[in-house]
N, C-alpha and C positions, 0 to 999 in steps of 0.2 A: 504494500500500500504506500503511493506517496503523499508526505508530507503534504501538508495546506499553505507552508508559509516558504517561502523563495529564501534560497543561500545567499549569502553577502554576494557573492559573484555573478548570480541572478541578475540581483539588485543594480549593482555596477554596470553590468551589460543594459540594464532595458535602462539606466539612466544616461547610457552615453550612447546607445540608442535613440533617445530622445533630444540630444543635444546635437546630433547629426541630423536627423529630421528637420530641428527649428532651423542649422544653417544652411541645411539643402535649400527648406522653403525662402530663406533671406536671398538666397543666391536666384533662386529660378526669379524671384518678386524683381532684384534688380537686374535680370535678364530682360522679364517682360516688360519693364520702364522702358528701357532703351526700345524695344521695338516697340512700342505705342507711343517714342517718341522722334524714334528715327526709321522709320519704314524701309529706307534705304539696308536697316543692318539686320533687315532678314533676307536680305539672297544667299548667306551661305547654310540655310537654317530649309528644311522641305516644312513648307507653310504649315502642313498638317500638325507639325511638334510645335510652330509657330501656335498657332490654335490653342491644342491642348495646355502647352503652357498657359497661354492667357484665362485659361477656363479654370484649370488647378487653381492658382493663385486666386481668382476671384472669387472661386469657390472657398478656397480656405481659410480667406480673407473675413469670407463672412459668418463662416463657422467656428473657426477660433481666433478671436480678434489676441490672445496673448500671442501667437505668433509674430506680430507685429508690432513690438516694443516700442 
């Protein structure tokens, strides 16, 4: 049977799991500035990831406003 409650290393990992999440989402957020502010800097980007990035972040944005200190 296991345990109910997480090892310290558990713990460590989904906490810096989480800190890699918050700087992925910082980084994609000032990806997609640049291209809804410079149209130009998605030709090297296939528009579809262009998209989805813009959908992520706005999504995320309005789902977990800590994301965005």
């Amino acid at each position: 049977m296991h345990s109910p409650y997480l090892t310290d290393k558990a713990i460590e990992e989904m906490h810096e799991r989480s800190k890699l999440e918050i700087e992925a989402f910082e980084l994609l957020a000032l990806i997609v500035a640049e291209f809804e502010s410079d149209p130009m800097s998605v030709q090297c980007f296939d528009l579809r990831i262009v998209e989805r990035a813009k959908r992520v972040v706005a999504k995320l944005k309005t789902t977990d406003p800590m994301l965005l200190r």
